[in-house]
RORO-124636 format. One record per residue: y, z, x of N, C-alpha, C, CB in turn; residue in three letters. Coordinates in steps of 0.001 Angstrom, whole numbers, plus 500000, padded with zeros to 6 digits. Glycine has a CB too. Layout:
! residues N
YZXYZXYZXYZXALA
...
***
This chain:
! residues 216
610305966671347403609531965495347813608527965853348893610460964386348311UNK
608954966234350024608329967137350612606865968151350259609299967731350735UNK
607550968338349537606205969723348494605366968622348047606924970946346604UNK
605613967756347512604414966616346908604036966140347564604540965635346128UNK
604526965774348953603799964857350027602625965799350118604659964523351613UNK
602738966866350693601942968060351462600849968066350592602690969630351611UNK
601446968293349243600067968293348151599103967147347744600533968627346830UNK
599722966488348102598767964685347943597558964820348924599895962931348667UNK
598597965147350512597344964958351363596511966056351245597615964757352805UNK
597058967794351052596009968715350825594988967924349871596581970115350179UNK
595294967660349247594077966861347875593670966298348556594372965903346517UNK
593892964994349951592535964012350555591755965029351359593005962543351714UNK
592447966044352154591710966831352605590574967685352055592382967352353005UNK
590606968345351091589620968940350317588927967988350057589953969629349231UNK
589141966698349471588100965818348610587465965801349931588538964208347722UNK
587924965498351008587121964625352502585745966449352343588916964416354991UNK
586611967227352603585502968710353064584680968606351827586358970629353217UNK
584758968424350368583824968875349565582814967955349445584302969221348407UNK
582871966713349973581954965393349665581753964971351193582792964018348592UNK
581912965571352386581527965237353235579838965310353516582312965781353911UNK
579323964523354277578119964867354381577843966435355344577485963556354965UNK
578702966779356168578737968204356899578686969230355816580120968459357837UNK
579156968638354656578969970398353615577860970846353608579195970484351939UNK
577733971914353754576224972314353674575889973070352090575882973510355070UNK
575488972055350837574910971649350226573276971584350370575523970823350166UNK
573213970761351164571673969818351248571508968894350528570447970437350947UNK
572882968007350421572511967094349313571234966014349865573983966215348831UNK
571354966007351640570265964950352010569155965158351955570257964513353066UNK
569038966343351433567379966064351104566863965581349523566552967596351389UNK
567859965170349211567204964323347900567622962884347743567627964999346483UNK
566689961987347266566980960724347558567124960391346309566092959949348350UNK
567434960936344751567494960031343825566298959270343432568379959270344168UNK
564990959801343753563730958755343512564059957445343900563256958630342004UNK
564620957163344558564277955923345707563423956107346805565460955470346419UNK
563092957122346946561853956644347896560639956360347420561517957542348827UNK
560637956592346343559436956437345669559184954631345686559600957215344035UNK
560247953795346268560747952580345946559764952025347307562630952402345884UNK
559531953502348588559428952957349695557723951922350067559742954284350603UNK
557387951770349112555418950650348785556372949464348673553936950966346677UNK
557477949447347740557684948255347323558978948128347640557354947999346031UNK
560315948183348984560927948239349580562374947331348693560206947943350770UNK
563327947709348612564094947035347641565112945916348674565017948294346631UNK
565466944917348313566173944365348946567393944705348702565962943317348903UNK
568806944224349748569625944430349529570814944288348221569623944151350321UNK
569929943078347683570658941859346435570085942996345096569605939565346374UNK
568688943592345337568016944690344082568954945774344178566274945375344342UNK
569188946425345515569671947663345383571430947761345044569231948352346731UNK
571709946800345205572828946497344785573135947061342945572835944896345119UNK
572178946152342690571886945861341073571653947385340544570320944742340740UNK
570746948280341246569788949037340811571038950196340659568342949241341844UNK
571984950443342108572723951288341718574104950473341253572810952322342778UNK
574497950016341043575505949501340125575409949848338842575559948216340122UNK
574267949459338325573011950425336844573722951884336608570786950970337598UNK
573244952187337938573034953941337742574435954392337433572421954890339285UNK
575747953074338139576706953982338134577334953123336662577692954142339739UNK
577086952371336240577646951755334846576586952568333346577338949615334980UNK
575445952529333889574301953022332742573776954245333001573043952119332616UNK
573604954978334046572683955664334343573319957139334617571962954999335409UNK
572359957623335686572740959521335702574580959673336360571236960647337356UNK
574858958270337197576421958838337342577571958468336544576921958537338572UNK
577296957849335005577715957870333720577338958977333168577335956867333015UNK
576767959884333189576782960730332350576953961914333094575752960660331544UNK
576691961956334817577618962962334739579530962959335373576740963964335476UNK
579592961485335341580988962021335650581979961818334011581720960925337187UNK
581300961747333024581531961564331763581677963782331465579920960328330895UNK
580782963793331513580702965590331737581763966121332261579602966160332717UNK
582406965699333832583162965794334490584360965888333568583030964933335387UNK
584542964851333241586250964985332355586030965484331366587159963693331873UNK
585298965839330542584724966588329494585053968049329808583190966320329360UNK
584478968336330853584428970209331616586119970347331698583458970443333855UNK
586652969134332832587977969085333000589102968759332019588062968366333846UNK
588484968721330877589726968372329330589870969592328540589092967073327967UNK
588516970456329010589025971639328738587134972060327579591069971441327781UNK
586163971078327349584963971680326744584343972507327379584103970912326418UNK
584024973570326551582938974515326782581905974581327780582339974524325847UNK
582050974407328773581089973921330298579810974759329842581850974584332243UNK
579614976143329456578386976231328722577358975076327669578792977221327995UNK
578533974870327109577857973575326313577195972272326905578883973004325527UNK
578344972226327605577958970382328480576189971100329189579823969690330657UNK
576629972653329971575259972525330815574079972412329774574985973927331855UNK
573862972794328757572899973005327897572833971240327841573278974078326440UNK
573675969976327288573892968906326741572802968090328403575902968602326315UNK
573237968426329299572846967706330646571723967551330891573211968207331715UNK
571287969339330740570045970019331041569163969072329728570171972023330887UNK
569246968402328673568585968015327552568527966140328134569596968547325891UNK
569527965987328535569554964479329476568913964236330389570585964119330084UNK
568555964970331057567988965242332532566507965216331750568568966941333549UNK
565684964211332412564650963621331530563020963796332707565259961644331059UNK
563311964220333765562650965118334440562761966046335268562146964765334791UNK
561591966811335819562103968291336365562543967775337541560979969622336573UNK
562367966322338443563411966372339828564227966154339551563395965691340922UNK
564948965416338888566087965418338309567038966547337842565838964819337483UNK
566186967456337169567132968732336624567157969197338124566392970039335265UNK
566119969395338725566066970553339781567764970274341039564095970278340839UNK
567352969071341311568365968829342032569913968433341671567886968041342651UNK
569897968044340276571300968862339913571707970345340137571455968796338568UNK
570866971255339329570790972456339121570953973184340839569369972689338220UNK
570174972643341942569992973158342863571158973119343807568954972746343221UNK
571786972190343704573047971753344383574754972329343732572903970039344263UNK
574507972729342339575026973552341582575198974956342218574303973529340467UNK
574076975488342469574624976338342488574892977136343677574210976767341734UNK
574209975959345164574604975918346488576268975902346233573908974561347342UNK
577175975410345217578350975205345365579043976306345245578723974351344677UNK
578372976870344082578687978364343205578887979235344579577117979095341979UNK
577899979385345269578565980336346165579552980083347362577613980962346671UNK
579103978331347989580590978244349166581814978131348281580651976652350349UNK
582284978133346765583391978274346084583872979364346769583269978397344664UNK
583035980429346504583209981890346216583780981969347824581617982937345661UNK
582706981749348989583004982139350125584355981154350988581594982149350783UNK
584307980063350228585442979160351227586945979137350411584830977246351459UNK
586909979372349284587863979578348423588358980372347912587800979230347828UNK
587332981702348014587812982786346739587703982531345297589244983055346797UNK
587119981402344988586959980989343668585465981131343094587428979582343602UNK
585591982469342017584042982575341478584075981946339677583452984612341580UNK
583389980668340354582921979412339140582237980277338331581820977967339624UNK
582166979567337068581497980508336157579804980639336247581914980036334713UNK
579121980996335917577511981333335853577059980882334458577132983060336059UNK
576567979482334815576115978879333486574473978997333315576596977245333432UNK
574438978971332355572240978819331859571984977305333047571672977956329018UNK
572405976578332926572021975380334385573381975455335160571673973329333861UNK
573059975454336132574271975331337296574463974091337522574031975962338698UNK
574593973131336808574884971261337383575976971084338329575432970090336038UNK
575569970291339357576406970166340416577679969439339526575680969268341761UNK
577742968131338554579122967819338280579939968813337583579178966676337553UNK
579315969262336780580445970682336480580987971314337354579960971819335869UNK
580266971654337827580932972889339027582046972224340149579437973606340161UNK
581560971038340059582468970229340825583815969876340370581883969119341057UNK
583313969399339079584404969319338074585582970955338034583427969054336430UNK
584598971889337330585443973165337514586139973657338936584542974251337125UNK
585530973416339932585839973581341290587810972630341460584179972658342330UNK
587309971631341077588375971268341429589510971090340457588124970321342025UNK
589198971599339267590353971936338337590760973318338796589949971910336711UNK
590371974102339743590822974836340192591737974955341377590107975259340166UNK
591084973968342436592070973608342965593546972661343101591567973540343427UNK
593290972385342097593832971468341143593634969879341540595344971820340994UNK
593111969588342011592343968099342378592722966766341210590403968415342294UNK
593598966017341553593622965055340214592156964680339859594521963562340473UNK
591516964471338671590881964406337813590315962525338322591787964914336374UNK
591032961861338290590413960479338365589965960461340000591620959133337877UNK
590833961162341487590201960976342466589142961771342507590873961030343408UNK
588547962744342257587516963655341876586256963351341321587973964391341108UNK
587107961866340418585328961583340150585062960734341139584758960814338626UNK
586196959404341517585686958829342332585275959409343759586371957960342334UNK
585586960324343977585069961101345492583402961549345149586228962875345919UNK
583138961959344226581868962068343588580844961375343378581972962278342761UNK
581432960135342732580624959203342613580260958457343730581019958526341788UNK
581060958032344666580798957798346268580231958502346818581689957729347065UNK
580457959722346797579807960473347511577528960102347466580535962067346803UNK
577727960309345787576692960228345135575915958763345524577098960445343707UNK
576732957851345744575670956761346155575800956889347602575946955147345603UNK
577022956872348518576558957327349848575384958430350136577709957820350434UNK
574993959376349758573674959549349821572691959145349734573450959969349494UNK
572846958311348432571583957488347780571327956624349183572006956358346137UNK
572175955506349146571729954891350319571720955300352173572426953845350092UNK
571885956448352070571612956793353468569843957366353137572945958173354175UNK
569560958111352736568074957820351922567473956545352648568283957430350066UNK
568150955290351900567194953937351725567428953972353267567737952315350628UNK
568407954483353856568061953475355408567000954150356523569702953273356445UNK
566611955783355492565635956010356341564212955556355609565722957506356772UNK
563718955338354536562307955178354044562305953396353524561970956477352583UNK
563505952623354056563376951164354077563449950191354922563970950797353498UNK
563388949559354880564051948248355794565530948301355726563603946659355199UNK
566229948959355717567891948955355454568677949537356554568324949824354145UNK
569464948651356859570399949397358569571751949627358018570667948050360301UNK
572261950562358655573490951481358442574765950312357921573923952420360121UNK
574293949442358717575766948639358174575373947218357134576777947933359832UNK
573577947224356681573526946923355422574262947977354186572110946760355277UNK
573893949141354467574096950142353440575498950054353323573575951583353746UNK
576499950079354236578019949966354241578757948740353704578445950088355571UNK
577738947463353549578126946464352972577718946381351582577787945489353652UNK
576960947006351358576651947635349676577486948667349065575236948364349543UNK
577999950092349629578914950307349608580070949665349341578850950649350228UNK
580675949205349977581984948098349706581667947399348647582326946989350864UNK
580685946597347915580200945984346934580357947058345459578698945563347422UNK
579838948059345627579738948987344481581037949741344472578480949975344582UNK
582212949556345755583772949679344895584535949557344179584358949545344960UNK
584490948386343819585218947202342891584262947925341497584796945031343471UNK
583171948473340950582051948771340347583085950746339599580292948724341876UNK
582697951163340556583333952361340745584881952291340277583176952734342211UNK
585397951365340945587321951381340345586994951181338698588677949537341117UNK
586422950522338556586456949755337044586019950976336075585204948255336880UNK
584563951750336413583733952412335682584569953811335653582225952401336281UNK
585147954378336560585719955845336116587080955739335377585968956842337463UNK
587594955094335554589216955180334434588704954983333161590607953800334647UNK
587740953864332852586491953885331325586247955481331110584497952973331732UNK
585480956043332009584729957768332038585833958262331456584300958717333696UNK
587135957773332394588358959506332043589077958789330621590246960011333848UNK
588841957719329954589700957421328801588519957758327530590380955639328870UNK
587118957388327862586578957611326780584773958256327338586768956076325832UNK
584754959566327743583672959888328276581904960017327169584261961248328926UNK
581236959451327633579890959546326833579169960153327280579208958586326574UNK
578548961144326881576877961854327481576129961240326950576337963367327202UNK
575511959840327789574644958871327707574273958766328788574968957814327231UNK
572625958416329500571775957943330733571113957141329664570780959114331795UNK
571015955355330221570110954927329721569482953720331132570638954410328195UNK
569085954761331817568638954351333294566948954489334000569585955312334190UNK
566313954224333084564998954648332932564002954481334341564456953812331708UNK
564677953850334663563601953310336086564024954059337409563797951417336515UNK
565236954625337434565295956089338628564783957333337905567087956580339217UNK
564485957280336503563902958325336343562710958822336678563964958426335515UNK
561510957337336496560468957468336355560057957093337417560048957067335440UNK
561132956856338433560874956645340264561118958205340756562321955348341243UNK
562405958697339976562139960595340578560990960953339929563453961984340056UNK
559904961158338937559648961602338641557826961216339640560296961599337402UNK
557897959517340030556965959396340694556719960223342292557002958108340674UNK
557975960582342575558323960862344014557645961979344117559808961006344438UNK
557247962878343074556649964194343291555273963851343783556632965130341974UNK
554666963066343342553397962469343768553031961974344587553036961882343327UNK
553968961563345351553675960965346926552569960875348121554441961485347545UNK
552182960588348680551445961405349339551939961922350889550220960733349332UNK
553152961493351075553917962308352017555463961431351858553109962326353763UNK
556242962474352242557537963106351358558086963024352290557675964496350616UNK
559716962636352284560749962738352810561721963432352767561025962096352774UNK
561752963110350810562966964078350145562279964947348984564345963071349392UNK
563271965910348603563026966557347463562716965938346045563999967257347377UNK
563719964765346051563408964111344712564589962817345038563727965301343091UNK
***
């Protein structure tokens, strides 16, 4: 009993170090093409909506769908090729790909664990593989992910919007109840589907800017 206690919390511990904002990643320098949002400033009641989308319809349906896919045991070569064909512009690929393979090596250096070397390095795979290695249950893994993934998003909005830290935290709490519902769906029946068109074509505006915050 003992031995399982120890291992429960080792598991909150890792999830807390791999999705903390201190990892050094760089996930903050990409905003998800929301800043591209920053002419026409989203309210709290939109952004709500907008990522609720992303995480029922959009890029964090398809990749934490990947996720249990990599982790059920498919061909992670395959999925990266499948992602890399989803990924519907180059900020988009880039900053999967780029954060991928920032992981690939603190695996190697904080773990001893050398992830495999795929044709795209996508951050949910590796994440995924990462923690089927450490053996990470599978359903807290995505949800540490997927939080993670909009806690970025909206720390973003609170620098290029009208949005204060403890708007963003009350949106947060809102997109929980969102998150509980949407990943046990992912881990019973996963789809490689994005049909989220309007963060695409907001990352894809962000390159154009005429002065920049984030990467994409």
């Amino acid at each position: 009993m003992a031995d399982g206690r120890e291992q429960a919390l080792k598991t909150r511990l890792l999830l807390q170090q791999m999705f903390d904002s201190q990892f050094p990643l760089g996930g903050f320098a990409h905003s998800g093409g929301l800043e591209a949002y920053t002419a026409d400033p989203l309210s709290p009641e939109r952004l709500v909506r907008l990522l609720g989308n992303h995480i029922r319809l959009g890029a964090l349906r398809l990749e934490t769908s990947a996720m249990v896919l990599v982790y059920q045991g498919t061909d992670p070569e395959e999925l990266a090729l499948e992602l890399t064909a989803w990924k519907s512009t180059p900020t988009t690929l880039h900053a999967s790909t780029a954060l991928g393979k920032r992981l690939v090596k603190l695996a190697r250096r904080l773990w001893k664990v050398d992830l495999p070397v795929l044709s795209e390095q996508h951050f949910a795979l590796q994440c995924a593989l990462l923690g089927q290695h450490l053996q990470l249950p599978l359903e807290d893994l995505c949800l540490a992910y997927s939080q993670a993934q909009i806690t970025s998003m909206l720390s973003a909005c609170t620098r290029c919007m009208p949005l204060s830290p403890e708007q963003a935290q009350e949106i947060l709490l809102d997109l929980q109840d969102t998150l509980l519902t949407e990943i046990p769906r992912r881990i019973q029946q996963p789809e490689l589907c994005s049909a989220m068109p309007a963060l695409d074509l907001r990352s894809h505006q962000q390159a154009f800017l005429y002065t920049r915050l984030f990467q994409s």
